[in-house]
N, C-alpha and C positions, 0 to 999 in steps of 0.2 A: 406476826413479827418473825419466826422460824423460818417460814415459809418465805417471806422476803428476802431475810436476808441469803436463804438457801439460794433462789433464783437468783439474785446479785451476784453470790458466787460462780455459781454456774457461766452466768452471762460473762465472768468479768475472764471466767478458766476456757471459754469458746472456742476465741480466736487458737490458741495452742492446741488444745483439744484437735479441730480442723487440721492444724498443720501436720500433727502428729499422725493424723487417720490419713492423711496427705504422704507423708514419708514413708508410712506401714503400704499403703496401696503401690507407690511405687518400689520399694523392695521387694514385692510380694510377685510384681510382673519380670521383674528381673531376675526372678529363683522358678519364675517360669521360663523364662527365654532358654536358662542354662541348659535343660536336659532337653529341651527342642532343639539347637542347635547342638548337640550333642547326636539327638538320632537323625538330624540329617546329614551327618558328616558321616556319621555311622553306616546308614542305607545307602549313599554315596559311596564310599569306598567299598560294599560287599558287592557294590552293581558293577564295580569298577574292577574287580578281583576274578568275579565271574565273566565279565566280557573277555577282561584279559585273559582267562584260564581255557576258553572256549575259540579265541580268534588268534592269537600271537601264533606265527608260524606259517595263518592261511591269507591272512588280509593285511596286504602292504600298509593299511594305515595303522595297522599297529608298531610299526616296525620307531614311529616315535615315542607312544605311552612305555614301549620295552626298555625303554633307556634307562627309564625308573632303577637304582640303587634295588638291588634284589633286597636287603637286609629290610626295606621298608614294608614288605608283605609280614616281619615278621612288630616290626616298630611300629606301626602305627595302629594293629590293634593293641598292642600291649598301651598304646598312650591312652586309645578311647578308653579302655577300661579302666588305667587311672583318672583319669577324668571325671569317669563315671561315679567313683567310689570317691574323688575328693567333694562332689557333690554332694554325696550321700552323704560323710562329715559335716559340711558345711551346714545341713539341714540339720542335722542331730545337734547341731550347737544351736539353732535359732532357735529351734525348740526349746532345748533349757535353758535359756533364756527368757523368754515369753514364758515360761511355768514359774519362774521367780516372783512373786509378789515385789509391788513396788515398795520402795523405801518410806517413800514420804510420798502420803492422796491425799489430795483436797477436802476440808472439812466442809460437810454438808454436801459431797458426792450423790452420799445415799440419799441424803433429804429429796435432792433436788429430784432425783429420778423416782423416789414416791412421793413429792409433794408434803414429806414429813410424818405419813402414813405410813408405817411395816406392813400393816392389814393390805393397804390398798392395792398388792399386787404392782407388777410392771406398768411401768408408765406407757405412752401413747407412741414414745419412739420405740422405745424395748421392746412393746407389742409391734407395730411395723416392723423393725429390725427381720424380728421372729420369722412374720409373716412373709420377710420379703417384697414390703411394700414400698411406697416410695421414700420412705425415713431410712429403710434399711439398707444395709452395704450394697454396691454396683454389682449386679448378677447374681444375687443371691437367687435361690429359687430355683436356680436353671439347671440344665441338667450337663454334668461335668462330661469332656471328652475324655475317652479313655486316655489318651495320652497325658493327660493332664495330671493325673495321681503321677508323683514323682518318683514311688518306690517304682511302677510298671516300666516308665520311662527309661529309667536307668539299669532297669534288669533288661532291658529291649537294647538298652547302647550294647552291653556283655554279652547278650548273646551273637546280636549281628557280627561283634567282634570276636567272636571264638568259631562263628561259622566262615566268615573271612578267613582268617587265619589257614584253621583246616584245610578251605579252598587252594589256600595259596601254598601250603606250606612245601611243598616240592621247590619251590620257588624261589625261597628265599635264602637261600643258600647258607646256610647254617647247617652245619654236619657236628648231630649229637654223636654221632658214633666216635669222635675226637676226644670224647670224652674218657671213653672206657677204653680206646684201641694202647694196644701194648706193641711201641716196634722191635721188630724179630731181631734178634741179637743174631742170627746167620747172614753171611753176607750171598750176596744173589749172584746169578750167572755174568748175569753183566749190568754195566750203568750205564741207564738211556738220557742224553739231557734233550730237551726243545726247548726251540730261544727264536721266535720273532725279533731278529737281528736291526731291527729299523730300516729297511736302506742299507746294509748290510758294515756298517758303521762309517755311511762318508761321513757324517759332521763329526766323530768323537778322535781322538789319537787314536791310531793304527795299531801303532805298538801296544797301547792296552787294552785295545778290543781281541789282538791275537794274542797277548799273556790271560786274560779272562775267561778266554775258549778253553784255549789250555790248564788251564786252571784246576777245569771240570773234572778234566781224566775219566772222560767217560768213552766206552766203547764204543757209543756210538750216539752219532750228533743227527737231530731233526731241527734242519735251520730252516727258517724262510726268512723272504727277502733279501733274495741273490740278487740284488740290484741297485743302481742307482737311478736318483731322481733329481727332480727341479723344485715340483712341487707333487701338490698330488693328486694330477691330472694324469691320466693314462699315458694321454699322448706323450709325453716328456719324462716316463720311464724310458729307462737303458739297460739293456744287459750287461754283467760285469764277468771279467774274465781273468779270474785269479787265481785259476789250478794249480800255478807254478807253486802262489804263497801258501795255498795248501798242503800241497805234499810237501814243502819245505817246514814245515810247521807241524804237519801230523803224517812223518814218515810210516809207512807201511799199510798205512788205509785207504782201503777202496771206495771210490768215491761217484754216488752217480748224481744227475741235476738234471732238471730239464725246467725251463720258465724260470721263475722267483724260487724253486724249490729244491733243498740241496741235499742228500743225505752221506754222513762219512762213519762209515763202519771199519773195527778193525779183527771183524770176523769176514769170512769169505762172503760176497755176493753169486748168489745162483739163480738170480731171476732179477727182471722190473716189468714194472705196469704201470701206464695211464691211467687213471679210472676216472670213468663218468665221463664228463664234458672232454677231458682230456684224449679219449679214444679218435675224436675229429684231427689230431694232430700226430699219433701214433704212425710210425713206419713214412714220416715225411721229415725226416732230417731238415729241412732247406725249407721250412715253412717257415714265415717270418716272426720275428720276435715275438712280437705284442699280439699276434693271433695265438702264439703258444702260451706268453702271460696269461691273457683272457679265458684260455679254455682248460691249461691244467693246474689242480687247485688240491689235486691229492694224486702224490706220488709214492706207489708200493714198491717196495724192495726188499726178497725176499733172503735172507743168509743163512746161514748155518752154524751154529753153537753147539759145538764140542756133538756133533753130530745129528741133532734136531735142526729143522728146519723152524724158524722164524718170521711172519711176514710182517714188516714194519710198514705203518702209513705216516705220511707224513702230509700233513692237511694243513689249508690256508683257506680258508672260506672269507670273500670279498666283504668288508665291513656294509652296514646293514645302511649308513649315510652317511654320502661323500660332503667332506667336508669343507667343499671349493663355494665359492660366489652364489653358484646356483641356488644354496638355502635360501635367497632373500626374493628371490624370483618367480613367477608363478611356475616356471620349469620345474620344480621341486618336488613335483606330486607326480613327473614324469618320470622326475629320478630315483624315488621310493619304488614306482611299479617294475621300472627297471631291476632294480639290486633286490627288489622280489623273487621275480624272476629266476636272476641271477643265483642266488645263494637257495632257491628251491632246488635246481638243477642240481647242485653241486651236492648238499644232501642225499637228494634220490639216487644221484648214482655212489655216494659213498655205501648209504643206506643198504643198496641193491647189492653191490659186493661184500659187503661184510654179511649179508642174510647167506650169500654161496659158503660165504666160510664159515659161518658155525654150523650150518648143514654139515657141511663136512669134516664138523670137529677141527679146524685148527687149528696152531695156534697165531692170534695175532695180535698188535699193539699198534693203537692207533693215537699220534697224539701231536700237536701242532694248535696251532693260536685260528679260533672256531669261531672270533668275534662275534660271539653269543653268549649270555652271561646266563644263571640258571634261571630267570624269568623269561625267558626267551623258550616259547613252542620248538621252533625249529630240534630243539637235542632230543624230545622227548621218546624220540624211538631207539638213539643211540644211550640215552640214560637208563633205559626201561629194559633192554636185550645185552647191554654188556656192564660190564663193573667197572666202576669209577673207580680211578687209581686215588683220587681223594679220601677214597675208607682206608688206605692204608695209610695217611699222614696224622699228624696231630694236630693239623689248623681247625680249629672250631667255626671259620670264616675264613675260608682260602679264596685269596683275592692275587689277580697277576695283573693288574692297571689300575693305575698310571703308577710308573716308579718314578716318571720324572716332576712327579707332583702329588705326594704321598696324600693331602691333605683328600685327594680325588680315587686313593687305594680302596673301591668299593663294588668292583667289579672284578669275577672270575670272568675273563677270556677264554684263557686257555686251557685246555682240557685233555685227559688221557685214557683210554680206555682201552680192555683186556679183555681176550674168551678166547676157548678151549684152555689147554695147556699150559696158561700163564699165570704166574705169580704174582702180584707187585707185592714186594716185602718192606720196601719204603718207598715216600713219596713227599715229596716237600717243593714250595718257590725258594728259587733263588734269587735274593737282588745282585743286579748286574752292572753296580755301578756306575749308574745312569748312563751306559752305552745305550741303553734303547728305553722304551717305554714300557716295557713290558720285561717283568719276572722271568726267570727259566725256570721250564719243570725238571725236577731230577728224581727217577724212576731206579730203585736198586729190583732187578728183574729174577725172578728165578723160573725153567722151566722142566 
């Protein structure tokens, strides 16, 4: 009669029983999936870290995955490994959980599974179970993948993400040094501003594009885009010719340009230069515009402060994709190879002049809108041979695009760099009250 009514019970607790062993199996695949899609996302982004660490700067098809937000080399391992580690919680509670003895068990559990015997040992399924027969749970027996132990798993997402990282971290443009830097209470020889002018402010008021400039009171200005446009197609740039507004605006300073590039200084000028691409247009006054646009993209001007000589660069490097029609076009991978091309040039020969002048001890400051952000190859010799005026600011994330849509403020563009002789004793963007899209840099200089 024990024994009956045991198996009654049994039979009558099955149905649940099943369903239960039902909802455990599937939780159970589901606390698997997590830390699988976890080291595939993981191995994916350090494949993804290293191609980019190895190709950005050589192969035009990078010049899309470079778009990437630099700050995400440094966010998205910090997420895997949260992830990782909320998994790891997540486990530690099912466990104790499952270690809690039930509240309330079926009376004659035990009967059932010895037939009312203590003596009799495991029943015929608890033996199978054991065995990993066909009574016992789904795969028992078999022999586990490594990936499968959960702790392995998720120490494997951590480390993929601390190897990333490291890969990246030049990259990402976060400057700890913003941390500790302390700015110098002296003030410097003189104040450099650069300011990718848009267009050179046709869409905005006149009048507060030239009280803005003015503003600055810096001695000396590094503008690009001396120009007007339509759109932003080559062809339908225009030269603009407003010498008059400037010397009426910034009496007593000498002023040279040449294409989209303009510099005004209110120390002596004793030299200029073309450099690079720009030597094809040198000593031809009366070459046409848009050949002189095209080919000069950094212009040197060298002056004199309080009896040192200074050489200033003043750099436009052509953005990496034009942003007309053609992106929806198969032309598109014509126009990547292009501005390939394009913006290798204009590096090499910046490259190649500033390597004569640290030979020769110089001193120089190079700095203008580089439409390269620190994920971007192409800086990597001019970050690695000159000092970034960035060490001497306090942004912990110095970003100069977009101003006219802050939400998009996640990109350094633009850039300024120092050797031999030179100082930067402060460094900071300025917003430019969305005259342009882009920050001004302001450089207090000492040499």
């Amino acid at each position: 009669m024990r024994a009956t009514a045991a198996t009654r019970t049994g039979t009558a607790a099955g149905p649940a029983g099943r369903g239960t062993k039902r909802k455990t199996g599937a939780d159970r695949v589901r606390r698997r999936r997590r830390p699988r899609l976890l080291i595939a996302l993981a191995v994916l982004w350090t494949c993804f870290t290293l191609v980019q660490r190895l190709l950005s700067g050589r192969w035009w098809v990078m010049l899309v995955p470079d778009l990437i937000p630099p700050v995400a080399f440094l966010l998205v391992p910090v997420l895997l490994m949260l992830g990782a580690g909320v998994s790891g919680l997540r486990r530690r509670g099912g466990r104790a959980e499952r270690s809690t003895p039930a509240a309330a068990e079926e009376p004659g559990a035990h009967a059932t599974a010895g037939c009312g015997d203590p003596a009799a040992g495991p029943g015929p399924e608890r033996a199978a179970a054991s065995a990993g027969g066909p009574g016992g749970p789904r795969g028992a027996g078999r022999p586990v993948p490594w990936f499968a132990s959960r702790r392995t798993a998720l120490l494997l997402v951590c480390a993929l993400a601390l190897v990333s990282a490291c890969v990246s971290w030049s990259r990402n443009g976060v400057r700890l040094a913003a941390l500790t830097h302390h700015v110098s209470s002296t003030a410097g020889d003189l104040r450099i501003v650069s300011w990718n002018t848009t267009w050179w402010g046709q869409d905005v008021d006149k009048d507060s594009f030239w009280r803005t400039l003015r503003a600055q009171r810096a001695d000396v200005y590094l503008l690009q885009e001396y120009l007007h446009g339509i759109d932003y197609r080559q062809e339908n740039l225009r030269p603009v010719d407003d010498l008059a507004r400037i010397h009426r605006e910034f009496p007593g300073y000498h002023v040279v340009t040449r294409g989209e590039l303009i510099t005004l200084s209110r120390y002596p000028v004793i030299g200029s230069k073309l450099v690079g691409t720009g030597q094809s247009v040198a000593g031809r006054p009366d070459a046409p515009w848009l050949e002189v646009y095209r080919a000069v993209k950094t212009l040197r001007v060298d002056i004199r402060v309080h009896g040192r000589p200074l050489s200033l660069y003043n750099v436009h490097i052509p953005v990496q994709i034009d942003p007309g029609p053609q992106l929806l076009s198969p032309s598109v991978f014509g126009m990547l190879r292009d501005r390939q091309r394009t913006r290798t040039a204009q590096f090499r020969g910046l490259n190649a002049e500033l390597r004569e002048q640290r030979a020769k001890g110089a001193a120089a400051l190079v700095a203008g809108d580089f439409n390269s952000s620190p994920a971007m190859g192409e800086l990597q010799e001019l970050r690695s041979t000159m000092r970034d005026a960035a060490d001497s600011g306090t942004d912990l994330y110095p970003h100069s695009w977009n101003e006219l849509v802050p939400v998009l403020g996640l990109w350094r563009l633009d850039w300024a760099f120092s050797t031999g002789p030179v100082t930067v004793d402060r460094y900071r963007f300025d917003d430019m009250h969305h005259l342009s899209d882009h920050r001004a840099q302001v450089l207090e200089v000492s040499l």
